[in-house]
Each structure stands twice: as C-alpha cells, then as structure tokens.
C-alpha positions in Angstrom: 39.4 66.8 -62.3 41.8 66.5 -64.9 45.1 66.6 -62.5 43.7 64.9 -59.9 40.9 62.9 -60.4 38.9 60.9 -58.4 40.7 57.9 -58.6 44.0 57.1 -59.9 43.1 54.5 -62.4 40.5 51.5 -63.0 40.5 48.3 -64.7 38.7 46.5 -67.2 38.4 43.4 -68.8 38.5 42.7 -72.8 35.3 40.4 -74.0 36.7 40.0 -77.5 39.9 40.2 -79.3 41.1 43.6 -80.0 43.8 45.8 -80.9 45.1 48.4 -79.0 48.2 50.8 -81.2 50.1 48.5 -82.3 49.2 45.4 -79.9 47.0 42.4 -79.9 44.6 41.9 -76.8 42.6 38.3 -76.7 39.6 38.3 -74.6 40.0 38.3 -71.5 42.7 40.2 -70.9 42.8 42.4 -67.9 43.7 46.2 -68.2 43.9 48.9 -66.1 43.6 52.5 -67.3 45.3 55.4 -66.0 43.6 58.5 -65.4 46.6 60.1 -63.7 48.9 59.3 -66.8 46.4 60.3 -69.8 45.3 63.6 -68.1 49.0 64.7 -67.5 49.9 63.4 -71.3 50.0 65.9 -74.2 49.8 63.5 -76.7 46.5 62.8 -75.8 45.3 66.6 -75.6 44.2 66.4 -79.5 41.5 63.8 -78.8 40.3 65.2 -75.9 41.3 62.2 -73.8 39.5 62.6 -70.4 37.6 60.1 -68.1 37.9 61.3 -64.4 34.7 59.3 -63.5 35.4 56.4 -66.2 33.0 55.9 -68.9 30.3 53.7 -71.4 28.7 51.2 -69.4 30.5 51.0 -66.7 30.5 54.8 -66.0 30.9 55.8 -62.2 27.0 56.4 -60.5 28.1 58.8 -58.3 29.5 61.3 -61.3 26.5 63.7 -61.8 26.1 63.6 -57.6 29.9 64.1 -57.2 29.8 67.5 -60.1 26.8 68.5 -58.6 27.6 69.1 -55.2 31.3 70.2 -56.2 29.7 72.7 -58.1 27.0 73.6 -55.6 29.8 73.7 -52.9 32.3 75.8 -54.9 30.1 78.6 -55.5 28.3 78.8 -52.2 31.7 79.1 -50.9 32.9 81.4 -53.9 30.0 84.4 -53.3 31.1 85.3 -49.8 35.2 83.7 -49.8 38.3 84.2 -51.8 40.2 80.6 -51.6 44.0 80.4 -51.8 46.4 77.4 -50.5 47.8 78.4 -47.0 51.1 76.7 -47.1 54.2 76.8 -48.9 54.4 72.9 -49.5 53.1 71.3 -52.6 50.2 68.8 -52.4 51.3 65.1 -52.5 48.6 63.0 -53.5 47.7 59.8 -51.5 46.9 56.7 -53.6 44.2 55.0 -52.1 40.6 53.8 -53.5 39.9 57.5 -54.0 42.9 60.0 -54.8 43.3 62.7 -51.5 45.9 65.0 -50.5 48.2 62.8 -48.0 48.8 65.3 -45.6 45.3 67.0 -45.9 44.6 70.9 -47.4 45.2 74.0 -45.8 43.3 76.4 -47.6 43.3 80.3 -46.1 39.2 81.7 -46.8 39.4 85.8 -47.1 36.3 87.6 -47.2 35.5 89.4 -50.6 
C-alpha cells in the first residue's frame, strides 16, 4: 500500500487561503496530491506521511471494504500457499484510475 497504492494521486481544491512550506495558495486553487511521490520520499518518513486511500472528509468509501477483503484474501491464501513472483522481470505499474501492474502478475503458489 505504501509502494503502490491504489491510485497514483488525487486532487483537491483549496476553500480558503493557505500556506503550503513556503507558498501562498488562494482559494480555489486546484492541487493534486501524490501518493506515489510521498510514499517513496524519506523526507516525509518522520511524520508518518501516508494516505493510500486519501483522507478527512473526502476519504475513499471503499477503504475498510478494500483492507478487509485484502486481508481476508491474503491469509485464506497464506494457510495452505507460499507466494513468490514467477518471473524475472520487474513489475511496471500502469497509470490508470486505479494503479495495476501493466503487463499483469505472475505469481508461482507452492504448497506449504
């Protein structure tokens, strides 16, 4: 969830003047936050910087459904199967509305 998270990024839009660092925002302004750049960032390790599914009032309604089954999934699969990647190739991820592998997963299941 941290390296690859469900989506790439998301934006916003500011309903007041702020400041962001060193920069003033007016209202208004579009942003977009990247999830892809903060997880991979150590300078943002310290304060725990971490919003795979979004967050506040706008937070993503199918986060609890999407860790639950995950979860569910993983160790259904994890009493029975050892999991390892079955090629050689890295993974490239494929930008889209929801971040996937481009070329799909092959994963190799070995009996404990």
């Amino acid at each position: 969830m941290r390296l690859y998270p469900p989506a790439r990024a998301f934006g916003r839009e500011t309903v007041g003047d702020c400041e962001i660092g060193d920069y003033h925002v007016p209202a208004g302004t579009p942003l977009i936050m990247s999830q892809w750049v903060t997880h991979r960032d150590p300078r943002y390790f310290p304060p725990y910087a971490y919003f795979p599914f979004g967050g506040g009032l706008r937070l993503c309604i199918g986060r609890s459904f999407a860790r639950t089954e995950a979860m569910l999934l993983l160790m259904t699969i994890d009493r029975k199967f050892r999991l390892r990647l079955g090629q050689d190739r890295p993974v490239e991820p494929q930008p889209s509305l929801t971040l996937r592998p481009k070329t799909g997963m092959r994963v190799v299941l070995a009996r404990h």
